[in-house]
C-alpha positions in Angstrom: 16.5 3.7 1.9 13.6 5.4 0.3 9.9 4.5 1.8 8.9 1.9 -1.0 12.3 0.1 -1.3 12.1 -0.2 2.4 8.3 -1.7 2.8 9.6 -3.6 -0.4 13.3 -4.9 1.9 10.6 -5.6 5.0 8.1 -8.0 3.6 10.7 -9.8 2.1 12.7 -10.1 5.3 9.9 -11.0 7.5 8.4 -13.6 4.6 11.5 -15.2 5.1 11.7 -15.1 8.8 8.3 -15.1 10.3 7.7 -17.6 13.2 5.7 -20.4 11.6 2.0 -20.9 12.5 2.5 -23.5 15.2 5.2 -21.7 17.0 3.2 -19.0 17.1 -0.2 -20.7 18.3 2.0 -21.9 20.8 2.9 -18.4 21.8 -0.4 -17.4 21.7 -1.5 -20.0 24.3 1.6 -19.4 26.5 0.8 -15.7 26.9 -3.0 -16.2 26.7 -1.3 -18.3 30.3 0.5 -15.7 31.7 -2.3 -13.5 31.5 -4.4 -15.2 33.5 -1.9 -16.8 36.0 0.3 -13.6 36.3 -1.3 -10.2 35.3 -4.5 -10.7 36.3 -4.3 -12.1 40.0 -2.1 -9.1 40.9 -3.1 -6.1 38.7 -5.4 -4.7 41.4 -2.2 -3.8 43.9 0.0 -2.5 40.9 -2.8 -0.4 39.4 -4.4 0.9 42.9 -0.6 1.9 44.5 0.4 2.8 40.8 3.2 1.1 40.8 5.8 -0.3 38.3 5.1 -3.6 37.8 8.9 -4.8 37.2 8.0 -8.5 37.8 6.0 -8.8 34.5 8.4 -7.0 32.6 11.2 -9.5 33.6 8.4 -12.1 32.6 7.9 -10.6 29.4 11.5 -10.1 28.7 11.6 -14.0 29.0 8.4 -14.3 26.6 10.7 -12.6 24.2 7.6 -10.0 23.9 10.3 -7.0 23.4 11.5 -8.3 20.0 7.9 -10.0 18.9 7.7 -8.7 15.8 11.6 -8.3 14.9 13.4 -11.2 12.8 14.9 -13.3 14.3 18.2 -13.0 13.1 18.1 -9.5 15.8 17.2 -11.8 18.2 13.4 -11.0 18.1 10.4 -13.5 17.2 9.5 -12.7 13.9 6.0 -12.8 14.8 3.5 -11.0 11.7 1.7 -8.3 12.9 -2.0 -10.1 13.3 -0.9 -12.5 15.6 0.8 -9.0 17.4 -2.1 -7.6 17.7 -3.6 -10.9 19.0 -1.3 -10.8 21.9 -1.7 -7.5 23.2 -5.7 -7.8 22.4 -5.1 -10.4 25.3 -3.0 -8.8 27.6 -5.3 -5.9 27.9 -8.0 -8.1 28.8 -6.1 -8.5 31.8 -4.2 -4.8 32.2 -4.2 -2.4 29.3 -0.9 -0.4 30.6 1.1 -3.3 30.2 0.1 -3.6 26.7 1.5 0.2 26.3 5.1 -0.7 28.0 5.6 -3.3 25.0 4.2 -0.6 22.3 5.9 2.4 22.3 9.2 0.2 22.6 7.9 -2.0 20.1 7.7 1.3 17.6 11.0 2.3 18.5 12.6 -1.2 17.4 10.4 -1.2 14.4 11.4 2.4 13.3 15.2 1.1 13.9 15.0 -2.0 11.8 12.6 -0.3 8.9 14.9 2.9 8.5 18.1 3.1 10.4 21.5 2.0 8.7 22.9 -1.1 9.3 25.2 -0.3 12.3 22.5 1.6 14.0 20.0 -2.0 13.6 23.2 -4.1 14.5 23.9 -1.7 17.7 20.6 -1.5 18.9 18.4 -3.9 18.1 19.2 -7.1 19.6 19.3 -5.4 23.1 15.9 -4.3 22.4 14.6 -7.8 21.8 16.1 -8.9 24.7 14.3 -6.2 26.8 18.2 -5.1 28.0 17.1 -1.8 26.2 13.6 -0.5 27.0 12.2 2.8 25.3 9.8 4.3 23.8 9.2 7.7 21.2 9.6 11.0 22.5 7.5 13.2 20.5 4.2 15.2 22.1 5.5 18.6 23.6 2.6 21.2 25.4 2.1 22.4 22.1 2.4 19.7 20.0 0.1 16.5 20.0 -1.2 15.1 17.2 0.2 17.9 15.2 3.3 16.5 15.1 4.5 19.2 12.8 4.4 21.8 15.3 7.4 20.3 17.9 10.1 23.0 18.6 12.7 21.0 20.1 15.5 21.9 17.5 18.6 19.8 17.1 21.9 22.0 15.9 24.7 20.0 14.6 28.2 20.9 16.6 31.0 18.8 14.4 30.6 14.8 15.0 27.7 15.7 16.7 24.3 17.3 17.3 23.0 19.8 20.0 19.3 19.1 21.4 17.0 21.7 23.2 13.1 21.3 24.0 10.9 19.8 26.3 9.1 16.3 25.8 6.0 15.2 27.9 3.8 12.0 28.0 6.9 9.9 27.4 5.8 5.8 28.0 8.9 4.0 29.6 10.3 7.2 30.4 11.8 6.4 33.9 12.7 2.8 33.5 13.6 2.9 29.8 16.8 4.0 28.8 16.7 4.4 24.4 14.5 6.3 23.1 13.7 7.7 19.1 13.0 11.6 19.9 11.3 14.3 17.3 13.6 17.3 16.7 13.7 20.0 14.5 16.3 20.2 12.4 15.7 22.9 10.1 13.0 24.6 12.1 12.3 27.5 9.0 11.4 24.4 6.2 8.4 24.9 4.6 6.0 22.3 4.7 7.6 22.3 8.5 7.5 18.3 8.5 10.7 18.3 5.9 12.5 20.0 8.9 12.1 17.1 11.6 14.4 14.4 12.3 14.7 12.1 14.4 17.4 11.0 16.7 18.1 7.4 18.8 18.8 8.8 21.9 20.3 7.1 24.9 20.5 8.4 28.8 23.6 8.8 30.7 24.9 12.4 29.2 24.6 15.5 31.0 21.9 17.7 30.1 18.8 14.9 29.6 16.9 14.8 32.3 13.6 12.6 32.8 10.7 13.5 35.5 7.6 11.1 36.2 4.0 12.7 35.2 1.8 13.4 37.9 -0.7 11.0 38.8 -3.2 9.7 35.7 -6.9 9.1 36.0 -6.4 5.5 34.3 -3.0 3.8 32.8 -1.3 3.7 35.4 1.6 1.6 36.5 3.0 2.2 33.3 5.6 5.4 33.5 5.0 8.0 32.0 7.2 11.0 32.0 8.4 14.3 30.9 11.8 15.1 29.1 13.6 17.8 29.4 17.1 18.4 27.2 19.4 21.6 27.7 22.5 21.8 25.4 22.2 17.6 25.0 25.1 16.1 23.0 24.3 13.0 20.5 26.4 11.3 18.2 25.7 12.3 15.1 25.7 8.5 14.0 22.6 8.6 16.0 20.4 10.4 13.1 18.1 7.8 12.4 18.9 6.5 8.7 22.1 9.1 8.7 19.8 11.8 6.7 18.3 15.1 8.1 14.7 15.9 7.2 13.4 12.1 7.2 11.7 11.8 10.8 8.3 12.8 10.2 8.3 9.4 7.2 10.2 7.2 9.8 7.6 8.3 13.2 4.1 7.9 11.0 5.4 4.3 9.5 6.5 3.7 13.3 2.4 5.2 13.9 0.6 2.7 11.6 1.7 0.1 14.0 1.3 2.0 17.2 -2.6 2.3 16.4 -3.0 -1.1 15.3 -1.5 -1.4 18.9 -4.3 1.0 20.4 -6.8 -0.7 18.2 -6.2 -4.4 19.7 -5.7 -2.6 23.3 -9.4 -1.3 22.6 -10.6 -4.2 21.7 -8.9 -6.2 24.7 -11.0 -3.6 26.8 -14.0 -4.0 25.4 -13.6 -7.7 25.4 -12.8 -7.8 29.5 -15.6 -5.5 29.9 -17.9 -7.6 28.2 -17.1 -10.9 29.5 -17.3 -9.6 33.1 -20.9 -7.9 32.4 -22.2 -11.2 30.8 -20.9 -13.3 34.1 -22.7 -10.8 36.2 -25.6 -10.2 34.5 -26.0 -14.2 34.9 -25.6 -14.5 38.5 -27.2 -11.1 39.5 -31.0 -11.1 40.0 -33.3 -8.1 39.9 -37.1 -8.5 40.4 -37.2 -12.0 41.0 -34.7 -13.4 38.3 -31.3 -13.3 36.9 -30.7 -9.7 35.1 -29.3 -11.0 32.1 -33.4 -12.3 31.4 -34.3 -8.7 31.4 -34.5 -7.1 27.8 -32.9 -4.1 28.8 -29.4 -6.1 29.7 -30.1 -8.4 26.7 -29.7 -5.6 24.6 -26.9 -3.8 26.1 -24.8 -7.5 26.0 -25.8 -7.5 22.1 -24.7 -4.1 21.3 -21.4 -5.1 23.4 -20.8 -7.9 21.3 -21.5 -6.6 17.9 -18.7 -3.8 18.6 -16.0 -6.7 19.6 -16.9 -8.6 16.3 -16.6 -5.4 14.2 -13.8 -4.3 15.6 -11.9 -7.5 15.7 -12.8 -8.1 11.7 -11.2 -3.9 11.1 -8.1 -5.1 13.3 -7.4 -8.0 11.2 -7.5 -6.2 8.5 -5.1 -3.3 9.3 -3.0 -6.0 10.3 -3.2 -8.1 7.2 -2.3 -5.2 5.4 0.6 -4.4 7.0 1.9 -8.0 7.2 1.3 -7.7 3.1 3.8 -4.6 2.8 1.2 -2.1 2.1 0.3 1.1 3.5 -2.4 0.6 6.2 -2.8 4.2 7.7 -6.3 4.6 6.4 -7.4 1.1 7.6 -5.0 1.3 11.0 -6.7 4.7 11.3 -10.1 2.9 11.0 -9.3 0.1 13.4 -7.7 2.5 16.0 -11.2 4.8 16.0 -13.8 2.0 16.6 -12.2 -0.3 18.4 -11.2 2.1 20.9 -14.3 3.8 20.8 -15.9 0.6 21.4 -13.6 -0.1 24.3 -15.1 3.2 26.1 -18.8 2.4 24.8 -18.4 -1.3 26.5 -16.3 0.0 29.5 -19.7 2.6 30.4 -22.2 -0.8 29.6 -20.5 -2.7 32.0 -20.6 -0.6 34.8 -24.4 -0.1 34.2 -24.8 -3.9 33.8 -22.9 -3.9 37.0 -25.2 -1.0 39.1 -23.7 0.2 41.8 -20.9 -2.4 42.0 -19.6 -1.7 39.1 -18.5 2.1 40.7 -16.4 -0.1 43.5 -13.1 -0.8 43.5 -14.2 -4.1 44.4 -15.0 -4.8 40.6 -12.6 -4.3 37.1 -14.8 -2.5 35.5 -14.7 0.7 37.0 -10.6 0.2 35.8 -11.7 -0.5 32.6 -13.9 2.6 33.0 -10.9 4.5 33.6 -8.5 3.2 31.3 -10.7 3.1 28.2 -10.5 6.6 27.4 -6.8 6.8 26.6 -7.2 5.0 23.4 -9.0 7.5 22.3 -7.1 10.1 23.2 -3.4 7.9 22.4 -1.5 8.0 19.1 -3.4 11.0 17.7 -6.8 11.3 18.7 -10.1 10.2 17.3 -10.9 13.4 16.0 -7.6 13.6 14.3 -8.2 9.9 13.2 -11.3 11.2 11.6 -10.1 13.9 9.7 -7.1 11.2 8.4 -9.9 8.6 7.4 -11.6 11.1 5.5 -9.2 12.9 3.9 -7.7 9.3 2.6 -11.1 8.3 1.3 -11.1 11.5 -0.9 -7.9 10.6 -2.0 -8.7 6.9 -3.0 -11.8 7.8 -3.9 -10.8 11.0 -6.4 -13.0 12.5 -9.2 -11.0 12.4 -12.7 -11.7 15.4 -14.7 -14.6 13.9 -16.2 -16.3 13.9 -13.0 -15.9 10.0 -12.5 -14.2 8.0 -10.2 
């Protein structure tokens, strides 16, 4: 299925089977529940001993949050992608990793039901809603970030099958998941090099995958991240993502514009937590003989806080709308991605100054959110990548004919 006749098969599929408004307002209000009854009461022990948190994901396997954007008729929610975004915008106001256990997974199931055949979305995809199968992408290597382009793990076909060498890092769900959609070269000598990558559903289990956790993260953590490492790896070669060599780099960028609409609403979440706890504590701490929040300096740093939630809720939304609409959104994802994360780490910093030297204890969230902000800067290509991509699709859309107009 070709990129446009599958955006075309998609919004017409989730038209038809999108939760209805109520249900999901319901939703909405059930996880806007859990957040504050489950996630946030006990995020301080998971994040300081960096631990799994296995209890939430069981939660959130019951919240049906593994399929929420899946039809239903997979056994996911058929949630659109705004209100998506709406539900991990809250769940990182409480913990930003568990937003990225549902993402990467999320990507995965999304890449399956957009471009694998029809056995490969009946096979996989309702265990992925159920949260029976966890994964993620495998794609980064040493060498290899947001250049996606340059990955050397090759993939050789052997008969029925294909033979996978290379070396993965920074994979999310990499110790507890068990499916993953991993990057290979299949024709490492094609020129442009992204008409040689493929991309393969891979499961564990076989001799010759192995998976090791990263060592310990600044911020993020509880979530597990990990490195892969495949030597002489078997897989079916039913598991070719849409049965066709050459089409991974199209299937992992579509499976992108909703990974950063996922980083921009994790951003925002940040920025959000981060703001309400510096406008509580500017309230109730006093400084010179009245509360701070009464001092212009805070009254300006709260303003500045709030004007980059607003913005960057209104560039979510539309990324989001776009995407629900069946259009390409990587210039507007793109756009949402850079400022809302951006104003995740700018709100993150005016917290902890709002918050003095309390907000450098451990006592207080926002030296977490301190922490954590950064990696949405730095996750699903990075801002100065994101840059370069906004700019280069604004020359595009905004191209001089040969009369010098546009």
């Amino acid at each position: 299925m070709g990129l446009s006749a599958g955006l075309a098969w998609n919004q017409h599929v989730r038209s038809e089977q999108a939760m209805d408004e109520k249900a999901q307002h319901a939703l909405l209000e059930t996880v806007h529940a859990f957040v504050e009854e489950e996630i946030k009461p006990v995020v301080r022990e998971f994040e300081v001993e960096d631990r799994y948190p296995q209890g939430i994901v069981e939660r959130m396997k019951e919240l049906g949050l593994f399929g929420a954007i899946i039809p239903e008729e997979y056994g996911g929610l058929g949630l659109d992608v705004s209100a998506y975004a709406r539900i991990i915008e809250d769940i990182s106001r409480g913990w930003m990793s568990i937003a990225g256990i549902i993402n990467s997974h999320l990507i995965l199931a999304y890449d399956i039901y957009l471009s694998g055949s029809p056995q490969q979305r009946d096979r996989y995809l309702p265990d992925l809603c159920s949260g029976e199968r966890r994964g993620g992408l495998s794609i980064t290597e040493s060498h290899a970030g947001s250049d996606v382009q340059a990955i050397r793990t090759e993939a050789r076909r052997d008969g029925d099958h294909y033979v996978i060498n290379g070396h993965k890092k920074w994979i999310s769900n990499g110790i507890f998941g068990n499916t993953f959609l991993v990057a290979v070269k299949t024709d490492p000598l094609a020129e442009p090099a992204y008409k040689g990558i493929s991309a393969f559903i891979v499961e564990k289990g076989r001799s010759g995958f192995e998976a090791f956790r990263r060592p310990e993260k600044l911020g993020y953590r509880g979530i597990d991240s990990a490195e892969f490492v495949f030597e002489n790896f078997r897989v079916p070669a039913d598991n070719l993502l849409g049965g066709e060599e050459g089409k991974g780099f199209r299937h992992i960028m579509k499976g992108l514009e909703l990974g950063r609409i996922n980083v921009a609403a994790r951003g925002l979440g940040v920025a959000r937590a981060a703001f309400e706890d510096a406008i509580a504590y500017a309230q109730q701490r006093e400084a010179f003989g009245k509360p701070i929040s009464q001092h212009q300096a805070i009254q300006l740093k709260l303003a500045d806080m709030a004007v980059r939630i607003e913005a960057a809720r209104l560039l979510l939304r539309n990324a989001a709308e776009k995407f629900d609409r069946g259009e390409r959104c990587d210039l507007e994802a793109g756009m949402a991605k850079l400022f809302a994360s951006e104003a995740g780490v700018d709100n993150s910093l005016e917290a902890m100054r709002i918050h003095g030297g309390n907000g450098y204890h451990k006592d207080y969230d926002v030296e977490r959110y301190f922490r954590d902000a950064p990696l949405m800067a730095i996750g699903e290509g990075t801002n100065e990548i994101q840059r370069l991509v906004i700019a280069r699709g604004l020359l595009k859309r905004h191209a001089l004919n040969e009369g010098g107009q546009g």
